[in-house]
C-alpha positions as CSV (number, residue, x, y, z in Angstrom):
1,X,100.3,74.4,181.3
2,X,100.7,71.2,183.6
3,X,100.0,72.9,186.7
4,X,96.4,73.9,185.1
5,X,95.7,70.4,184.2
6,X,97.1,69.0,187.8
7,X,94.8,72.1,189.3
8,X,98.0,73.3,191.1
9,X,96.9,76.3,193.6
10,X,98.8,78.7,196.1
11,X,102.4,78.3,196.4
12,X,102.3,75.2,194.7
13,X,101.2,76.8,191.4
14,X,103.9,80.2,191.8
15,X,106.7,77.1,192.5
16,X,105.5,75.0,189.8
17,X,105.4,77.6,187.3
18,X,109.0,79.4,188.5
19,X,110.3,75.7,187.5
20,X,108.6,75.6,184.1
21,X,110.6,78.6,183.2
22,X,114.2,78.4,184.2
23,X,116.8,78.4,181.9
24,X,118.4,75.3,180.5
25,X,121.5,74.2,182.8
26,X,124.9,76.0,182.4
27,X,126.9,72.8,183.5
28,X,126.2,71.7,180.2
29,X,128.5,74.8,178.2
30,X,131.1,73.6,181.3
31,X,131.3,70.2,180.7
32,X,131.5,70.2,176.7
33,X,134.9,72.2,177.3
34,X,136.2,69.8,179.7
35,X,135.7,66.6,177.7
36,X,137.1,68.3,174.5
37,X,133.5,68.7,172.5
38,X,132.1,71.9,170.9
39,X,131.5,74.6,173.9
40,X,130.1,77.4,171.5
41,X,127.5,75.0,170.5
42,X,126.8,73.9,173.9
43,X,126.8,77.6,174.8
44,X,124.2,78.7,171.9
45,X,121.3,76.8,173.5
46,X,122.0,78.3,177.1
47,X,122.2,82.0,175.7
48,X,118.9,81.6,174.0
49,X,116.8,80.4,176.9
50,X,118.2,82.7,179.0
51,X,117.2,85.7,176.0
52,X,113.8,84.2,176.4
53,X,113.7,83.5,180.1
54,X,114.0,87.6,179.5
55,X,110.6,87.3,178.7
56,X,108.6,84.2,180.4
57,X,109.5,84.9,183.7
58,X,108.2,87.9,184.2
59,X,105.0,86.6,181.9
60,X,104.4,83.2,184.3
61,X,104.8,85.5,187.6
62,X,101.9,87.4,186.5
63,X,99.4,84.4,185.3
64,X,100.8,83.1,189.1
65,X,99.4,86.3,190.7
């Protein structure tokens, strides 16, 4: 990862990696509906990472220590 290469340490490295694994934004789903474009499909992206996020956050917290 990036903070390996930058030779991120500490709280730095925990902060750095909590941010590399965050969900995509759900303003996006919010503002397709509100300008008339396709919410579902600005919904499916969201849903995924947040199925995933499932699964790297709890990964990246224990390479953080």
């Amino acid at each position: 990862m990036l903070d390996y290469a930058l030779s991120a340490q500490g709280n730095t490295f925990v902060v750095a990696n909590g941010f590399a694994v965050i969900p995509s934004g759900a303003i996006s789903a919010g503002l397709a509906s509100r300008y008339g474009c396709d919410s579902p499909l600005a919904a499916a992206p969201i849903i995924a990472t947040d199925l995933i996020c499932l699964v790297t956050i709890p990964c990246a917290m224990m390479i953080s220590g």
